[in-house]
C-alpha positions as CSV (number, residue, x, y, z in Angstrom):
1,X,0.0,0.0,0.0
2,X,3.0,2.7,1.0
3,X,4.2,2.2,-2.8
4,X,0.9,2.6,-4.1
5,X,-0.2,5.9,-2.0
6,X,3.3,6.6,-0.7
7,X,3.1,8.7,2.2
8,X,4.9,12.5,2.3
9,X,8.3,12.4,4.0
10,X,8.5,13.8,7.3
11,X,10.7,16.3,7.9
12,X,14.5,14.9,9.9
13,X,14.5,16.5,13.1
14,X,17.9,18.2,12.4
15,X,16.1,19.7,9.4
16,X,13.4,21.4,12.1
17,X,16.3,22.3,14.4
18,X,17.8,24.3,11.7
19,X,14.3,26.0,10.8
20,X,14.0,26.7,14.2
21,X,17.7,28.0,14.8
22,X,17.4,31.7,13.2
23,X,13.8,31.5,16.2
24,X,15.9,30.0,19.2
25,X,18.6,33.0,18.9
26,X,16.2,35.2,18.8
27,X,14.3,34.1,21.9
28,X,17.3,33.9,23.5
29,X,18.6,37.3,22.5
30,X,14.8,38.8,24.1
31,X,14.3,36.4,26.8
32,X,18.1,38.0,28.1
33,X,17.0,41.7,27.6
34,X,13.4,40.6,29.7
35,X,16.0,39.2,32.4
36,X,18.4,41.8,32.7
37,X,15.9,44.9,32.1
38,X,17.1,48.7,31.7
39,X,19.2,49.2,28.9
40,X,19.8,46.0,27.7
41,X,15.6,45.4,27.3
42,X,15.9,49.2,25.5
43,X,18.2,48.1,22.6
44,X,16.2,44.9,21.9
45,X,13.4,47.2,21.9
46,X,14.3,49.2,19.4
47,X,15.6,46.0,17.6
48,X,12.5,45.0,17.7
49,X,11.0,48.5,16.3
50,X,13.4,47.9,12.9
51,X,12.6,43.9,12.8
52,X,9.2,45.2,12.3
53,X,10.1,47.9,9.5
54,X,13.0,45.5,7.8
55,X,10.1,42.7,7.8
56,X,7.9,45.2,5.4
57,X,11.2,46.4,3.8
58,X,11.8,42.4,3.1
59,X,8.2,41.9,1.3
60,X,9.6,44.6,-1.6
61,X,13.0,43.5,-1.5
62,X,13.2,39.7,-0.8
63,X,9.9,38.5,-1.9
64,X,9.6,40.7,-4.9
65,X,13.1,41.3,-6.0
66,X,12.4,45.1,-6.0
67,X,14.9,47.9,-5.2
68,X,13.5,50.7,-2.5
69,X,15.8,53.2,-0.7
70,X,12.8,55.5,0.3
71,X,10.7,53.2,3.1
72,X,11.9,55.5,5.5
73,X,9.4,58.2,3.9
74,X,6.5,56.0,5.2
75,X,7.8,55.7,8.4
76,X,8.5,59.3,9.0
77,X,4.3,59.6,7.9
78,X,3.5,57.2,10.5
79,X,5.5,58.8,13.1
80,X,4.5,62.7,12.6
81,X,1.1,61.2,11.8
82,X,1.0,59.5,15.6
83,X,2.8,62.4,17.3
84,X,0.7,65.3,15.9
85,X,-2.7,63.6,16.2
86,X,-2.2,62.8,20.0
87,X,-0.2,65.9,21.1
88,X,-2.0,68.1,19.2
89,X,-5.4,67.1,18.5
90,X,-5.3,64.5,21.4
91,X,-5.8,61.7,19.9
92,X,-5.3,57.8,21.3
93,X,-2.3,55.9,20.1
94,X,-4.9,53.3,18.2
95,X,-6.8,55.9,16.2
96,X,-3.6,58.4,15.2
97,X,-1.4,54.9,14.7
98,X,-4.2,53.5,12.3
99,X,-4.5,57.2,10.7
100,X,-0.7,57.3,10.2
101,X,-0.8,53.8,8.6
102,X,-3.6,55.0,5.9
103,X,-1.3,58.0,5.1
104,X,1.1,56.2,4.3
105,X,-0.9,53.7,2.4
106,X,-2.1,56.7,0.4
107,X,1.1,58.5,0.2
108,X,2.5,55.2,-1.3
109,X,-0.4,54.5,-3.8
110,X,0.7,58.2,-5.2
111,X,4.3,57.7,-5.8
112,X,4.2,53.8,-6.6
113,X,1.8,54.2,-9.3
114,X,3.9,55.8,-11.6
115,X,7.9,55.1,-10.1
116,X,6.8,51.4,-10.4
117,X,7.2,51.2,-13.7
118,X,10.6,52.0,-13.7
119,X,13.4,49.3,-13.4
120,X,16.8,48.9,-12.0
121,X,19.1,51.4,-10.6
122,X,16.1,54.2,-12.1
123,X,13.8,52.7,-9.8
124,X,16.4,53.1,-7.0
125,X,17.3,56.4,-7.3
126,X,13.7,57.5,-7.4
127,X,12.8,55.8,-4.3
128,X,15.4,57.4,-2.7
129,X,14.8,60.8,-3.9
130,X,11.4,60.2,-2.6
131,X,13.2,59.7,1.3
132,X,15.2,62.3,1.0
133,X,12.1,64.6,-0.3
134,X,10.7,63.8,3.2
135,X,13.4,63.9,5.4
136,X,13.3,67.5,3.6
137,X,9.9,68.2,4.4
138,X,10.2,67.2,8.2
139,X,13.0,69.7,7.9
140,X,11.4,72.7,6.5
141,X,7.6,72.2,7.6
142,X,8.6,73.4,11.1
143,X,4.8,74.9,11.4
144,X,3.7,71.0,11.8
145,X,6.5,69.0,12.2
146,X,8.5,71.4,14.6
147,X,11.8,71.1,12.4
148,X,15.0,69.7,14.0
149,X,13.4,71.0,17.7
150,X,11.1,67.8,16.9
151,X,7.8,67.2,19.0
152,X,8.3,65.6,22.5
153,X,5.1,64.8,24.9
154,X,4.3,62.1,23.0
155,X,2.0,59.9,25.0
156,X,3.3,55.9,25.4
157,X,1.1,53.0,24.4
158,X,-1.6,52.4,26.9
159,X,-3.9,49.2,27.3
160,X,-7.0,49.2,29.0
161,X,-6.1,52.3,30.8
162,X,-2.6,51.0,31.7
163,X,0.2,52.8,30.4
164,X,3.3,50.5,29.8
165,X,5.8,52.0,31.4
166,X,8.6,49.8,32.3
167,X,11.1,48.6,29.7
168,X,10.2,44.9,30.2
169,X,6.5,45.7,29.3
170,X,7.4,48.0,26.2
171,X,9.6,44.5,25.5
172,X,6.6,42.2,25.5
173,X,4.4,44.6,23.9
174,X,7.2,45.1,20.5
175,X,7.9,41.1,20.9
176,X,3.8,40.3,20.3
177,X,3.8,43.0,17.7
178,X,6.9,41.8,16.2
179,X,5.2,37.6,16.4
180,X,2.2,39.3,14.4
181,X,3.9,40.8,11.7
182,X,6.1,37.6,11.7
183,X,2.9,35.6,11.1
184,X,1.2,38.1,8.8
185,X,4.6,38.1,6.2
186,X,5.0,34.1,6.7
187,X,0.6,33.6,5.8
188,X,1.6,36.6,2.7
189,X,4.7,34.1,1.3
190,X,3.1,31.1,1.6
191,X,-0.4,32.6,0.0
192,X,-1.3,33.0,-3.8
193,X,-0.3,36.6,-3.6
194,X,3.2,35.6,-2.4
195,X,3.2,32.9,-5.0
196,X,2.9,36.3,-7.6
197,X,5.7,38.2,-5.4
198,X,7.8,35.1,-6.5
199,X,6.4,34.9,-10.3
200,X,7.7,38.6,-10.2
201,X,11.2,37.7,-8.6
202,X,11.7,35.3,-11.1
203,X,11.4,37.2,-14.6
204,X,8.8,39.5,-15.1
205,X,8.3,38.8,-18.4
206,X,7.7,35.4,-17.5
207,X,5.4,36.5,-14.8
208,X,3.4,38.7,-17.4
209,X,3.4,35.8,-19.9
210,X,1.4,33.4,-16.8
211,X,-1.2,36.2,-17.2
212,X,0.2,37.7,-13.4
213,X,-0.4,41.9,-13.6
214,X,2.9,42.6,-13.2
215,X,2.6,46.4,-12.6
216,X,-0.3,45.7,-9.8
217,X,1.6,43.0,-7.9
218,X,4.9,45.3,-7.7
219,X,1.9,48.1,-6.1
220,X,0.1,45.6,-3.6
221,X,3.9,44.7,-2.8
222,X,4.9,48.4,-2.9
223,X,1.7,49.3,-0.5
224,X,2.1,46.5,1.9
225,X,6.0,47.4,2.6
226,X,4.9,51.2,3.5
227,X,2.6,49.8,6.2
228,X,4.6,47.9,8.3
229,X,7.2,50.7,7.7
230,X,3.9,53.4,9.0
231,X,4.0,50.9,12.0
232,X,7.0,50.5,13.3
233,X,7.6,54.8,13.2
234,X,4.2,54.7,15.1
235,X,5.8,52.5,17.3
236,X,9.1,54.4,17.8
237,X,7.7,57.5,18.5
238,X,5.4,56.1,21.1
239,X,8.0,54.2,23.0
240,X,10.5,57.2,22.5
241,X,8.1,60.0,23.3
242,X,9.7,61.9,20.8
243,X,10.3,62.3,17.5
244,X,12.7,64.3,15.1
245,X,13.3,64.0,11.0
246,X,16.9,62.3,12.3
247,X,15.2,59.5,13.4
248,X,14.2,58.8,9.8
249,X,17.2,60.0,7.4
250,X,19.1,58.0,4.8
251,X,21.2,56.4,7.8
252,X,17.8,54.6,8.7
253,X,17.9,53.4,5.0
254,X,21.6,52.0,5.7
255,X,21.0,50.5,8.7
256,X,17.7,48.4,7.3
257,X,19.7,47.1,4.3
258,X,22.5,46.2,6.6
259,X,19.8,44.2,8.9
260,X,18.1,42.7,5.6
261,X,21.5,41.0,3.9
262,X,23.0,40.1,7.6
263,X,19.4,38.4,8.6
264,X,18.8,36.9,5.1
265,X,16.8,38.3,2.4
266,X,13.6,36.3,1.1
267,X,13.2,34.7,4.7
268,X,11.1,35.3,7.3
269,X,13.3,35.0,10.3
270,X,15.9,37.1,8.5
271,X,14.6,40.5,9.6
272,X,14.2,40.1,12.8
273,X,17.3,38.1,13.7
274,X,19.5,40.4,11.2
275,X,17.7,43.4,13.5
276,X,18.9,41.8,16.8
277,X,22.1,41.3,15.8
278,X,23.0,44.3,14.1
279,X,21.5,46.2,16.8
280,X,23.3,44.5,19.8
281,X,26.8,43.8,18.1
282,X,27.6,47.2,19.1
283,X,27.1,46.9,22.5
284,X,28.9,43.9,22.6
285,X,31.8,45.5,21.1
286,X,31.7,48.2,23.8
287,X,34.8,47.3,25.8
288,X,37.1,47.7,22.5
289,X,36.6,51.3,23.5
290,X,38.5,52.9,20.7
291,X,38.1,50.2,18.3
292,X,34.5,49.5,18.6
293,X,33.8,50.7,15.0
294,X,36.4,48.3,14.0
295,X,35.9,45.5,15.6
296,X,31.9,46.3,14.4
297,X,32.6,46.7,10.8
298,X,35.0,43.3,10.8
299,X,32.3,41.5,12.3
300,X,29.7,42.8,9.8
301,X,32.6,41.7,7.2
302,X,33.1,38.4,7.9
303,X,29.4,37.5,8.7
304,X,28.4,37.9,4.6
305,X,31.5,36.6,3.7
306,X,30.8,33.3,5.7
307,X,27.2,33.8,5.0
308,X,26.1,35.4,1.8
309,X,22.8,34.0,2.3
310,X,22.3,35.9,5.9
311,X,22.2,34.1,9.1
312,X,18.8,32.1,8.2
313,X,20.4,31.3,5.2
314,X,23.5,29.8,7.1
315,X,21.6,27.7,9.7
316,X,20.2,26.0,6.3
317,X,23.2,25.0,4.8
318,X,24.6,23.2,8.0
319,X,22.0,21.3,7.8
320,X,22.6,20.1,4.4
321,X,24.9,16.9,4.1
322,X,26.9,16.0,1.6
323,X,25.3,13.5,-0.5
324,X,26.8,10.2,-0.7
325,X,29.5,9.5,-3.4
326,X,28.2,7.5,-6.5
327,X,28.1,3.3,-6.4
328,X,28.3,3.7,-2.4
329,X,24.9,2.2,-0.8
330,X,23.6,5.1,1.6
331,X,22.8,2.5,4.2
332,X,26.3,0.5,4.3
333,X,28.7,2.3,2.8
334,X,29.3,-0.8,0.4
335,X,29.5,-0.8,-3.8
336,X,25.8,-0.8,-4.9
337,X,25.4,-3.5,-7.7
């Protein structure tokens, strides 16, 4: 009967334990900063903040094989958006964040529509002309945005009345938002629309020739990116209580792509363990005093070196054996017949 209706392989449990590698750091890495509290718990947080944005960043990038240098736009709309609407107009967090996150949606729809249709490096340098048109805008539209003197008052997140105060329940509250966005991007991949994303990654003219809308996937793609990005600078702003266009200049940018190819791009656990790394290499590197930067950037170095793929991609290929050499019997190592 088992040849007849054979039965789908199981995966080997080393196979699972790599899969769940990139997931066991990363629980690690938080489960340390919930220990310790105080400033460790504050970088993971804001690790946390960018796993969120780099996630959306990875949807455009990784699933699509798209170019953007201007998600930090759509962060800096979610962020003013949250901070003006409950300083000003006093607002909740939930309303102003949701607000901030159809700004962005709209703000998106408006210059993806026609800089979509653009390819290669002429669709990167319009996406990052489109950053550094708002980074100018925060600048200059002091009126609303308060210039570099930023707005400060911001009020934190509050549930149920409760404000969350201490770092270790800001921590829990960015690791559940960080498990739904995990969830959300792994349902997208797996879904028919991701199964488009990866038409599109492919060869668009191959994807068009399936009868796939090439120009509206890159959009839906496009739109969904500059919401989690709206998110996580609602986010920041909240847990900050203040926010200022540095927060969201071209370094942002830099610091997202170097999370993205150190994590893994195309994976889901890439983001958020290339965002806890990244963000706490530093501080480990804090006792080299002088030579932090150094010791930093020689890290960074040899980690794509050693793993081109990222750090999800890495945990794969140990798992991988080397298969066995041909006319050797797998089971006994003897000449096959």
């Amino acid at each position: 009967m088992r040849k007849v209706f054979p039965v789908p392989a199981r995966p080997a449990p080393r196979s699972r334990l790599a899969g769940a590698a990139p997931w066991l750091v990363a629980a690690c890495i938080v489960g340390y900063a919930l220990f310790a509290g105080g400033y460790p718990a504050t970088v993971v947080g804001f690790a946390l903040i960018y796993a969120i944005f780099v996630s959306g960043l990875n949807i455009f990038m990784g699933l699509t094989a798209q170019v953007s240098f201007g998600q930090s736009a759509f962060a800096a709309v979610g962020g003013y958006a949250s901070a003006i609407l409950t300083t000003q107009y006093e607002w909740s967090w939930l309303p102003a964040m949701a607000a901030g996150i159809l700004a962005a949606l709209a703000a998106a729809f408006a210059i993806g529509y026609p800089t979509l249709r653009l390819k290669g490096h002429y669709l990167s340098m319009a996406t990052l002309a489109v950053g550094l048109i708002a980074h100018e805008i925060a600048v200059e539209w002091e009126s609303v945005t308060m210039g570099y003197l930023g707005i400060s008052g911001i009020p934190p997140i509050d549930i149920a009345g409760h404000e969350l105060a201490s770092d270790r329940a800001v921590l829990i509250m960015l690791s559940l938002c960080v498990a739904a966005t995990v969830f959300a991007v792994a349902r997208i991949r797996s879904s028919r629309l991701g199964r488009a994303f990866a038409g599109l990654a492919g060869s668009e003219d191959a994807a068009r020739a399936l009868g796939i809308d090439v120009a509206r996937y890159k959009l839906v793609s496009f739109l969904l990116a500059a919401a989690f990005a709206s998110f996580s600078g609602s986010l920041f702003v909240h847990v900050v209580g203040y926010v200022s266009p540095e927060v969201f200049s071209l370094h942002m940018v830099i610091l997202s792509f170097t999370m993205l190819y150190v994590g893994g791009i195309g994976t889901v656990a890439g983001p958020v363990i290339g965002a806890l790394v990244v963000s706490v290499l530093p501080e480990t590197f804090r006792a080299f005093r002088d030579y932090q930067d150094l010791a930093y950037g020689t890290a960074l170095i040899l980690l794509l070196i050693f793993a081109p793929r990222g750090l999800a991609g890495l945990f794969a290929a140990l798992d991988r054996k080397p298969a066995p050499g041909p006319g050797l019997d797998r089971g006994k190592g003897e000449t096959a017949p």
